[in-house]
KOLPAPA-578190 format. One record per atom (N, C-alpha, C, CB): residue number from 0; atom name; x, y, z. Coordinates in steps of 0.1 Angstrom, whole numbers, plus 2048, in hexadecimal, padded with zeros to 3 digits. Glycine has a CB too. Example, Ala and Ser with C-alpha at 12.3 -4.5 7.8 and 13.67 -1.06 7.14 Angstrom:
BEGIN
<rec><gukol>0</gukol><guvex>N</guvex><u>884</u><v>7C7</v><w>84E</w></rec>
<rec><gukol>0</gukol><guvex>CA</guvex><u>87B</u><v>7D3</v><w>84E</w></rec>
<rec><gukol>0</gukol><guvex>C</guvex><u>884</u><v>7DF</v><w>84E</w></rec>
<rec><gukol>0</gukol><guvex>CB</guvex><u>871</u><v>7D3</v><w>85A</w></rec>
<rec><gukol>1</gukol><guvex>N</guvex><u>880</u><v>7EA</v><w>847</w></rec>
<rec><gukol>1</gukol><guvex>CA</guvex><u>889</u><v>7F5</v><w>847</w></rec>
<rec><gukol>1</gukol><guvex>C</guvex><u>881</u><v>800</v><w>84F</w></rec>
<rec><gukol>1</gukol><guvex>CB</guvex><u>88D</u><v>7FA</v><w>839</w></rec>
END
This chain:
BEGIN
<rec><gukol>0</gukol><guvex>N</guvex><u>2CB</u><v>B8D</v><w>2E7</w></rec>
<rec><gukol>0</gukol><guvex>CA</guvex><u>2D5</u><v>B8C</v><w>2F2</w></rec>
<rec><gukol>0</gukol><guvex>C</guvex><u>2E1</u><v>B84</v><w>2ED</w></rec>
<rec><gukol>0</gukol><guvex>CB</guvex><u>2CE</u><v>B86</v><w>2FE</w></rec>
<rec><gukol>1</gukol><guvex>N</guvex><u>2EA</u><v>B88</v><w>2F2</w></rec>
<rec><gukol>1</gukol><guvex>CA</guvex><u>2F9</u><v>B82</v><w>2EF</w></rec>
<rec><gukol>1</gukol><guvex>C</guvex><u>301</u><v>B81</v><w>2F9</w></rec>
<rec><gukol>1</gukol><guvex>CB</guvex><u>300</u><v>B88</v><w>2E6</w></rec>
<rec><gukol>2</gukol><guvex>N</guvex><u>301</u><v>B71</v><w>2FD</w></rec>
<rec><gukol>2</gukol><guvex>CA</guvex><u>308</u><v>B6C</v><w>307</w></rec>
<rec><gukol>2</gukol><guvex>C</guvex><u>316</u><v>B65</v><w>306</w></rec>
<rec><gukol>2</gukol><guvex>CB</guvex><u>301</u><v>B64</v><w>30C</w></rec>
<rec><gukol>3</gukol><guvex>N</guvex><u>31D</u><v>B66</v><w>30C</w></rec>
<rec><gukol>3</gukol><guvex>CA</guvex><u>329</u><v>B61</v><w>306</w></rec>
<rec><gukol>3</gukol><guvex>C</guvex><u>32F</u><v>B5C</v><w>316</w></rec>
<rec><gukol>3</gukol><guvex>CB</guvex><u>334</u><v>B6E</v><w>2FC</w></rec>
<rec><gukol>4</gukol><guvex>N</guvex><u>335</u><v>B4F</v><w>314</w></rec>
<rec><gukol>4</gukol><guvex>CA</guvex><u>337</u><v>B49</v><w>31E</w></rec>
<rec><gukol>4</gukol><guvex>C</guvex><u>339</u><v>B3A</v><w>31E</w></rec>
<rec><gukol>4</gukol><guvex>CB</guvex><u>330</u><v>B4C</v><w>324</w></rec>
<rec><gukol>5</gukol><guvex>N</guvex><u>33D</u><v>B33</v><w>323</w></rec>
<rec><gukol>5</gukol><guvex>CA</guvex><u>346</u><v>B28</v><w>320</w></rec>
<rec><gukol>5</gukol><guvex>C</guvex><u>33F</u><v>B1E</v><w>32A</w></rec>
<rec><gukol>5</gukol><guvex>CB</guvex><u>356</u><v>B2A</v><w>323</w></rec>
<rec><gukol>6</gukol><guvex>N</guvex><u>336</u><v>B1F</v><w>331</w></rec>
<rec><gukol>6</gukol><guvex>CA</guvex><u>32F</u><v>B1A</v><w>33D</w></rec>
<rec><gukol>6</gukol><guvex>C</guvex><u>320</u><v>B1A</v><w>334</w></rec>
<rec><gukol>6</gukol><guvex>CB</guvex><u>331</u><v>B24</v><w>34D</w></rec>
<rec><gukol>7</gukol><guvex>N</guvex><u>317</u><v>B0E</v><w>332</w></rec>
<rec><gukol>7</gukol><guvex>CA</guvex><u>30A</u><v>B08</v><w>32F</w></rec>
<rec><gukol>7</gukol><guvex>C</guvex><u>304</u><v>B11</v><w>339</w></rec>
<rec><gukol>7</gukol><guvex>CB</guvex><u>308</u><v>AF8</v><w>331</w></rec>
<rec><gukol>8</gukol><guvex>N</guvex><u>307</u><v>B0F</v><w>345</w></rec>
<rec><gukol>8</gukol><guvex>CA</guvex><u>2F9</u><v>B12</v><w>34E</w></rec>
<rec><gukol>8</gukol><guvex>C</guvex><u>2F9</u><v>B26</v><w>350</w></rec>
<rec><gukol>8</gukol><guvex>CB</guvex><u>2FB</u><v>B08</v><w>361</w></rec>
<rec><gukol>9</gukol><guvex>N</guvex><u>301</u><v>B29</v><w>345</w></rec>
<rec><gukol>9</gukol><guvex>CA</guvex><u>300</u><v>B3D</v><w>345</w></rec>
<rec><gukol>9</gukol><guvex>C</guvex><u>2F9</u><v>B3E</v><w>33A</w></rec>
<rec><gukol>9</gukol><guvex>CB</guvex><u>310</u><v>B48</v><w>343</w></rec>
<rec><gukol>10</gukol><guvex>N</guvex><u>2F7</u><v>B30</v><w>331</w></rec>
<rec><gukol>10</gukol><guvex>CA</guvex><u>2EE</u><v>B37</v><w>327</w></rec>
<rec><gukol>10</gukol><guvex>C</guvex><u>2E0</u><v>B33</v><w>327</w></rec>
<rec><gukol>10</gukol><guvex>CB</guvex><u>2F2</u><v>B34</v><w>31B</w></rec>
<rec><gukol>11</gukol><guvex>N</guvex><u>2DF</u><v>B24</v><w>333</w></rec>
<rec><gukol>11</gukol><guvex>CA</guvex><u>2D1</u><v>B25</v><w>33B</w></rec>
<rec><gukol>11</gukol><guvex>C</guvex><u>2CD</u><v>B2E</v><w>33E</w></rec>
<rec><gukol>11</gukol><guvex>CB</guvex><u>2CF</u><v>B20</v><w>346</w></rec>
<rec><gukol>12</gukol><guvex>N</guvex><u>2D5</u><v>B37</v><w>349</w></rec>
<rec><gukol>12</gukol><guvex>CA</guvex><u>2D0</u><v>B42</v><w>351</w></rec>
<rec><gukol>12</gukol><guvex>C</guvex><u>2CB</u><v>B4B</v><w>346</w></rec>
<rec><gukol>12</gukol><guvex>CB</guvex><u>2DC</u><v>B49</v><w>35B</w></rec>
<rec><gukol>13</gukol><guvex>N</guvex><u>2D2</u><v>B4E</v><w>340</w></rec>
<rec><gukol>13</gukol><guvex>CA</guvex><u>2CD</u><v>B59</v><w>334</w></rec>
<rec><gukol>13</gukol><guvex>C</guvex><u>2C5</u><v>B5B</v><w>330</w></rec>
<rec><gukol>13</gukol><guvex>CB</guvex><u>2D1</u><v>B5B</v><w>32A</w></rec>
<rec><gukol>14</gukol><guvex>N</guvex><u>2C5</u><v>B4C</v><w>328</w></rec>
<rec><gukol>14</gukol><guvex>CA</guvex><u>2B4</u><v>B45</v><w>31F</w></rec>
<rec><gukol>14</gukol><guvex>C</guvex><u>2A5</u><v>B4C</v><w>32D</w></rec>
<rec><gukol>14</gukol><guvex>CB</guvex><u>2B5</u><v>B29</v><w>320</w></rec>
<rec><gukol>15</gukol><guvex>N</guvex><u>2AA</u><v>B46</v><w>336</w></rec>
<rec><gukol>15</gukol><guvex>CA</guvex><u>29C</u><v>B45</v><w>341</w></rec>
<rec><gukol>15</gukol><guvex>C</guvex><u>29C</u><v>B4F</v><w>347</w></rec>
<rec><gukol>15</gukol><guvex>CB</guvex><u>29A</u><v>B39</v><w>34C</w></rec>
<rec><gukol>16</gukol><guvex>N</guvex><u>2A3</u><v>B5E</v><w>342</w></rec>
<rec><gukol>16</gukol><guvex>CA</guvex><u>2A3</u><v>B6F</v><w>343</w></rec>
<rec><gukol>16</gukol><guvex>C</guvex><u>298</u><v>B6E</v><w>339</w></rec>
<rec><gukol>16</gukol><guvex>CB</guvex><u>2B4</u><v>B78</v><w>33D</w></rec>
<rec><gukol>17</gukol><guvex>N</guvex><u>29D</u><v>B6D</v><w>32D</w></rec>
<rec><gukol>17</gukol><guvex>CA</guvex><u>29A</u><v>B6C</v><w>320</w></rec>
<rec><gukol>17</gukol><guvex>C</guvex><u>287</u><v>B6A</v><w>323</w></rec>
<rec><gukol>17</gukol><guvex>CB</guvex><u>2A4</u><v>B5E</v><w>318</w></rec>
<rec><gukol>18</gukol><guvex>N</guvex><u>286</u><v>B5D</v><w>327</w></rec>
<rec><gukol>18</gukol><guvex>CA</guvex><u>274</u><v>B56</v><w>322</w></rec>
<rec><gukol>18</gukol><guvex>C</guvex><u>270</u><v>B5D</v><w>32E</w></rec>
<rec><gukol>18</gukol><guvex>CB</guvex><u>26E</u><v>B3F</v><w>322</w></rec>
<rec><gukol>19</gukol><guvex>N</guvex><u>275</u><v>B5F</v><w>33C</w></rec>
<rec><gukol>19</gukol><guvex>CA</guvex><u>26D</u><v>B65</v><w>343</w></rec>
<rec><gukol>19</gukol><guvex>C</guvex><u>267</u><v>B72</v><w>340</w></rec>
<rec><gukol>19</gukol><guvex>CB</guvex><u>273</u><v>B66</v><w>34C</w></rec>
<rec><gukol>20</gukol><guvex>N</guvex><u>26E</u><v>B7D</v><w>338</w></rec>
<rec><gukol>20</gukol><guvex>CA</guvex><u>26D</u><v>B87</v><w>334</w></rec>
<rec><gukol>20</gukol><guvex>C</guvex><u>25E</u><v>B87</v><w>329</w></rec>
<rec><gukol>20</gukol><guvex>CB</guvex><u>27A</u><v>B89</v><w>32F</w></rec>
<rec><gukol>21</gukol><guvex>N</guvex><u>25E</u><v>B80</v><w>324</w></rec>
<rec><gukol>21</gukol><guvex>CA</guvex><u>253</u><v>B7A</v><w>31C</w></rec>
<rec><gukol>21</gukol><guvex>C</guvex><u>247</u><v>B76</v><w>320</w></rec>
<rec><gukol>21</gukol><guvex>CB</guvex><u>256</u><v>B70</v><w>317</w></rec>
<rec><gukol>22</gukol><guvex>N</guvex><u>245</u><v>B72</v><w>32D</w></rec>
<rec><gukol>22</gukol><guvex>CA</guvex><u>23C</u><v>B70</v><w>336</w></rec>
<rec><gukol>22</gukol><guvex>C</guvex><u>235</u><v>B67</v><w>32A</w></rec>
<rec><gukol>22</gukol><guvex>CB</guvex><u>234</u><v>B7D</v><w>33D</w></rec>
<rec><gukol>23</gukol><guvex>N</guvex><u>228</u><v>B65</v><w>32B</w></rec>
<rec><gukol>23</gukol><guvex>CA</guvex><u>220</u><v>B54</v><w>321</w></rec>
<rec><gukol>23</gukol><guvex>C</guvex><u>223</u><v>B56</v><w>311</w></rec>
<rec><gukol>23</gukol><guvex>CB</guvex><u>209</u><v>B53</v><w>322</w></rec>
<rec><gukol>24</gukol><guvex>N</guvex><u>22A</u><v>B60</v><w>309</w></rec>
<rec><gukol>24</gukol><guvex>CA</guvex><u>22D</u><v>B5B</v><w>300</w></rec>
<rec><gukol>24</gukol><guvex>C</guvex><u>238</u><v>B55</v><w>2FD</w></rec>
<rec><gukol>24</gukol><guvex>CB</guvex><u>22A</u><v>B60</v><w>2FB</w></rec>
<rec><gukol>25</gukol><guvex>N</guvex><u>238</u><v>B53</v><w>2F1</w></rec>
<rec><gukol>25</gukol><guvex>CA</guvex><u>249</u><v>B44</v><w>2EC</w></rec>
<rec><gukol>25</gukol><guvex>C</guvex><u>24D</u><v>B4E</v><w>2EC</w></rec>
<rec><gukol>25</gukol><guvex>CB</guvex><u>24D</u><v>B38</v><w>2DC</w></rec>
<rec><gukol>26</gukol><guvex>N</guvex><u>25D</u><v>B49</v><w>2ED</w></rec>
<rec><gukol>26</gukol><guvex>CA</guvex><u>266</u><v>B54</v><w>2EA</w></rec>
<rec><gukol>26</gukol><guvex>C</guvex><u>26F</u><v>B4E</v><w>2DB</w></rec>
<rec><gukol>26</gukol><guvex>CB</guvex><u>270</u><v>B57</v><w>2FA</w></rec>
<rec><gukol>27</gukol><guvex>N</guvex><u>26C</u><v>B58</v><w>2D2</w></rec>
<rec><gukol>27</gukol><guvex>CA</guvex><u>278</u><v>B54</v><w>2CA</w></rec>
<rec><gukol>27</gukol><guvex>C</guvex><u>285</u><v>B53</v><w>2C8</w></rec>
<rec><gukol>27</gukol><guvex>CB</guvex><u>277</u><v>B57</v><w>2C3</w></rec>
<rec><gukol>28</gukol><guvex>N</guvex><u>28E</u><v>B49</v><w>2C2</w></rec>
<rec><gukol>28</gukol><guvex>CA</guvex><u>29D</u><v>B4B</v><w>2CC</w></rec>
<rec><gukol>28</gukol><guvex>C</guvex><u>2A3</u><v>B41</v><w>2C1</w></rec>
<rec><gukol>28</gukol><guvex>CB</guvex><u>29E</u><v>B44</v><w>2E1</w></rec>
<rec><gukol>29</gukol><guvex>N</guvex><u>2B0</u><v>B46</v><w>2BD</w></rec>
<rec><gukol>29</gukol><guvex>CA</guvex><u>2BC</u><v>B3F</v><w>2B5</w></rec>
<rec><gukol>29</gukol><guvex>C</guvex><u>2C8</u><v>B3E</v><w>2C4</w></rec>
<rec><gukol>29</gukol><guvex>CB</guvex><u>2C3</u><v>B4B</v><w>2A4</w></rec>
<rec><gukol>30</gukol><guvex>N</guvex><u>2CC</u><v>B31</v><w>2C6</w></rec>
<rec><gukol>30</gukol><guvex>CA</guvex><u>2DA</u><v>B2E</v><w>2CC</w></rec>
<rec><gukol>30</gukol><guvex>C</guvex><u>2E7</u><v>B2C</v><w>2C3</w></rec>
<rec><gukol>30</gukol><guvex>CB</guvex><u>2D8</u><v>B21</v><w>2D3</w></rec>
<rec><gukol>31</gukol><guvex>N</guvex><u>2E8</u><v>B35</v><w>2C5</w></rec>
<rec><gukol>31</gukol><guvex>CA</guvex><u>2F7</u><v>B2D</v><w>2BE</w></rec>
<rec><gukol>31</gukol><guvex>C</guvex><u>305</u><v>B2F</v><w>2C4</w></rec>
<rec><gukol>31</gukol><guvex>CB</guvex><u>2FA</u><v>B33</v><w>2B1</w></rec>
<rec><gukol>32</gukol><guvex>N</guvex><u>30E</u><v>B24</v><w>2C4</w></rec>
<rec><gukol>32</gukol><guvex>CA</guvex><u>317</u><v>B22</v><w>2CA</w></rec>
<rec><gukol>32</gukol><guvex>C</guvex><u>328</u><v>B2B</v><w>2C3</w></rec>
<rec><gukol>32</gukol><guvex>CB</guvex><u>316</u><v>B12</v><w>2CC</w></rec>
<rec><gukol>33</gukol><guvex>N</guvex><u>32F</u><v>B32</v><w>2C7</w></rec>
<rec><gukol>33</gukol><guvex>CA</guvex><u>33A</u><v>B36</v><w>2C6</w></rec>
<rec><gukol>33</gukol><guvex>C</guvex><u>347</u><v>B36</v><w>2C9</w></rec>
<rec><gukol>33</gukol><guvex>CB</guvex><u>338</u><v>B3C</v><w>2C7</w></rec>
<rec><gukol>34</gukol><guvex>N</guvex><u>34F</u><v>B2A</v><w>2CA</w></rec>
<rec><gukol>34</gukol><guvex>CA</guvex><u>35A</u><v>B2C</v><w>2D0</w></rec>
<rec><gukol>34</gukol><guvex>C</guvex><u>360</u><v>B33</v><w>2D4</w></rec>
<rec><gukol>34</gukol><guvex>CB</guvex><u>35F</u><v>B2A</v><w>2CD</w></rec>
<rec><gukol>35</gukol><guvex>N</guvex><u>367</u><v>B39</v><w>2C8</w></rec>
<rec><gukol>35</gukol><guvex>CA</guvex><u>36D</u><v>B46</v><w>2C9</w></rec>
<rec><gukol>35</gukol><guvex>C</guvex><u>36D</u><v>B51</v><w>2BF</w></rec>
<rec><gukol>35</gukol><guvex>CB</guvex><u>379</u><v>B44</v><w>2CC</w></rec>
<rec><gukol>36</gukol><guvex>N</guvex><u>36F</u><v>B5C</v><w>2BF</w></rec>
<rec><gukol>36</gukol><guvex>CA</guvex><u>36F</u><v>B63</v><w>2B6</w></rec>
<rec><gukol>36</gukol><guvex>C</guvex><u>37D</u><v>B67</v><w>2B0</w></rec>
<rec><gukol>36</gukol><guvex>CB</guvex><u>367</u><v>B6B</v><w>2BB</w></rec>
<rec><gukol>37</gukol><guvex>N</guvex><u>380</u><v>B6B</v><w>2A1</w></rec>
<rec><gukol>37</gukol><guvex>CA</guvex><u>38B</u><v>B70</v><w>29C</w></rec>
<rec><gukol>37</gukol><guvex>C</guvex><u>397</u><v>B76</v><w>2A1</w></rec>
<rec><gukol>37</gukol><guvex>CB</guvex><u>387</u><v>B78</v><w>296</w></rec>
<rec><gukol>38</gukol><guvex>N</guvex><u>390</u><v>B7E</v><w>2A6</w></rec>
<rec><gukol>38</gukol><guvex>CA</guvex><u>39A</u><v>B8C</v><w>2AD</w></rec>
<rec><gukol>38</gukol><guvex>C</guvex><u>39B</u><v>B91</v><w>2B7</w></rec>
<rec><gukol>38</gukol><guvex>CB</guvex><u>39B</u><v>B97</v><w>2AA</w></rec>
<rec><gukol>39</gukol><guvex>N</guvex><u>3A3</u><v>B92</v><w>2C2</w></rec>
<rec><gukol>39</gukol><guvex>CA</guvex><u>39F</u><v>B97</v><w>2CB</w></rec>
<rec><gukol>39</gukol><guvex>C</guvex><u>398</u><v>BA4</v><w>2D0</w></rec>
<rec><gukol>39</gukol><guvex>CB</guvex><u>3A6</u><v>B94</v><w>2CF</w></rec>
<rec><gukol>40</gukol><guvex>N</guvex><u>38B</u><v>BA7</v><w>2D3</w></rec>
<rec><gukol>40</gukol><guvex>CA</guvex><u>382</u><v>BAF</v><w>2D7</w></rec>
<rec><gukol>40</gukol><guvex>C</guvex><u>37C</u><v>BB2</v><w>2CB</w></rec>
<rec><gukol>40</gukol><guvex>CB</guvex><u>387</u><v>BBB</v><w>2DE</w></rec>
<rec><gukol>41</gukol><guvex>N</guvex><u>37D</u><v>BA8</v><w>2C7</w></rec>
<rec><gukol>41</gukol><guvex>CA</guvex><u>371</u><v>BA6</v><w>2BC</w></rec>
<rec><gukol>41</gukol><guvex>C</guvex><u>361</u><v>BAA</v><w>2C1</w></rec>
<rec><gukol>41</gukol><guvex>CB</guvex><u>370</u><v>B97</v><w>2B8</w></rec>
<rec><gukol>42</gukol><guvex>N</guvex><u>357</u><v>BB4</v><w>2B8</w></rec>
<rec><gukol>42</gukol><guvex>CA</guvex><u>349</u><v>BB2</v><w>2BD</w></rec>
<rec><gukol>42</gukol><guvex>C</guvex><u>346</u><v>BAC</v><w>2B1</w></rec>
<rec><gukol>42</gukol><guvex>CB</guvex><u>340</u><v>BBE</v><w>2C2</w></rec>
<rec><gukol>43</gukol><guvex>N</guvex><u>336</u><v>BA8</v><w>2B5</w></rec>
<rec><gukol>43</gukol><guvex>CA</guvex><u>32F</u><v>BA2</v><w>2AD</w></rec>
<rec><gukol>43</gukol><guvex>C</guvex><u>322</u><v>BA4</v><w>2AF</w></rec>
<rec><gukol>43</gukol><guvex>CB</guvex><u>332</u><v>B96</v><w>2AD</w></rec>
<rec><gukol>44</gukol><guvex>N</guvex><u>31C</u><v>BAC</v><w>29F</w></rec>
<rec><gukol>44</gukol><guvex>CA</guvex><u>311</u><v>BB2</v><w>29E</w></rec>
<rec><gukol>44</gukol><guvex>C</guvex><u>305</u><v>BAA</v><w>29C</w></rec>
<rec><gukol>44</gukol><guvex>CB</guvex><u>312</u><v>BBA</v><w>293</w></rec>
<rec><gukol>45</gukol><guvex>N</guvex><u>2FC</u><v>BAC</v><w>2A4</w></rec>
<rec><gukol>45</gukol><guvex>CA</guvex><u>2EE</u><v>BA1</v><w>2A4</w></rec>
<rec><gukol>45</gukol><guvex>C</guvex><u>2E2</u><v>BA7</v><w>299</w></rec>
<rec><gukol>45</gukol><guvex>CB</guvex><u>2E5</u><v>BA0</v><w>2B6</w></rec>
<rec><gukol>46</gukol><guvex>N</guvex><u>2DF</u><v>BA8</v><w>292</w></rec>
<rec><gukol>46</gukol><guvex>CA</guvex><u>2D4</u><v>BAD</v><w>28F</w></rec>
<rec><gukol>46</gukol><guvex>C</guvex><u>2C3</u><v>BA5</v><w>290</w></rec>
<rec><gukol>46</gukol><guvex>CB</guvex><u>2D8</u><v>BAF</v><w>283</w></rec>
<rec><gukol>47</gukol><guvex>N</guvex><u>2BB</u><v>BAE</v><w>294</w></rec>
<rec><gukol>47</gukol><guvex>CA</guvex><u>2A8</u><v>BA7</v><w>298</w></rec>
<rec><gukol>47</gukol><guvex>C</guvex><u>2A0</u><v>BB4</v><w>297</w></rec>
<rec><gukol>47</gukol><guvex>CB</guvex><u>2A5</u><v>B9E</v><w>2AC</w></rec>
<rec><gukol>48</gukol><guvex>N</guvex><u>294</u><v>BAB</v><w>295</w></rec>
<rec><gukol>48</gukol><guvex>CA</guvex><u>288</u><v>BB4</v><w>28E</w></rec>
<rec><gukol>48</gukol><guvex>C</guvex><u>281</u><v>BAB</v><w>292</w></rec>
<rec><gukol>48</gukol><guvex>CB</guvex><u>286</u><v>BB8</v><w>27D</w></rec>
<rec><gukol>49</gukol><guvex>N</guvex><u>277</u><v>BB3</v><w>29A</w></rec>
<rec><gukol>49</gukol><guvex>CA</guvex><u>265</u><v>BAC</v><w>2A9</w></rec>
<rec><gukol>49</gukol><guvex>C</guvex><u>25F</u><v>BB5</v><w>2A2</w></rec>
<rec><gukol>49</gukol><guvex>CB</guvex><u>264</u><v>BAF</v><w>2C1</w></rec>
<rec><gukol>50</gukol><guvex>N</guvex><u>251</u><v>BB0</v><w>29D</w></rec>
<rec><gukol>50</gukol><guvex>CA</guvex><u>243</u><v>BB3</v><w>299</w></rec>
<rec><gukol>50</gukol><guvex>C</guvex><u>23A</u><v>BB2</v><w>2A9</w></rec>
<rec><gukol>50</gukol><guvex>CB</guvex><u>23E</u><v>BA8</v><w>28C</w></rec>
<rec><gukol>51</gukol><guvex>N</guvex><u>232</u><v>BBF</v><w>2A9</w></rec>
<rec><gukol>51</gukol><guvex>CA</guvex><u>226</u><v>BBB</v><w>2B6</w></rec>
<rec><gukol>51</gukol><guvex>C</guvex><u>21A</u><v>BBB</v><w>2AC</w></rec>
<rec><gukol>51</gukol><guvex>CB</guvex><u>224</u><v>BC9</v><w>2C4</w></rec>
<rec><gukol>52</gukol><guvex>N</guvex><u>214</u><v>BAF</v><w>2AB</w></rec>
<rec><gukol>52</gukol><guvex>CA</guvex><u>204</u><v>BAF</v><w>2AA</w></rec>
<rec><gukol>52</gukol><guvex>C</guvex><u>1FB</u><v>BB5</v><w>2B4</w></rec>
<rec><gukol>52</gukol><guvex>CB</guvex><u>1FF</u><v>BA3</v><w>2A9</w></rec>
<rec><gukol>53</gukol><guvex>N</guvex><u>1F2</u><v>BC0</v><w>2AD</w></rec>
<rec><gukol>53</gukol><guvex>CA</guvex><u>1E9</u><v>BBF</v><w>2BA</w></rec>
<rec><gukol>53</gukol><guvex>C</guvex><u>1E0</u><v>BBB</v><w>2BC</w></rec>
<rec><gukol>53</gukol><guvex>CB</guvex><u>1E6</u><v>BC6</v><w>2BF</w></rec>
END
């Protein structure tokens, strides 16, 4: 997920989208903070890879 926003408590909300979704397991999770970006209407590509044990 990629939040962008200038307000702490939009990236609470997000996060606790985030673990709820997860219901009792951890959720794995990098924060990282962005000022700003280069250019305007810049995107920015995330890449991830989730394994299910069964």
């Amino acid at each position: 997920m990629l939040v962008a926003s200038q307000r702490q408590a939009d990236l609470v909300t997000a996060w606790r989208v985030v673990r709820d979704g997860f219901g009792d397991h951890d959720v794995p999770s990098t924060l990282m903070e962005v000022t700003m970006l280069g250019y305007d209407d810049q995107l920015v590509e995330i890449e991830s890879v989730a394994a299910v044990l069964d």
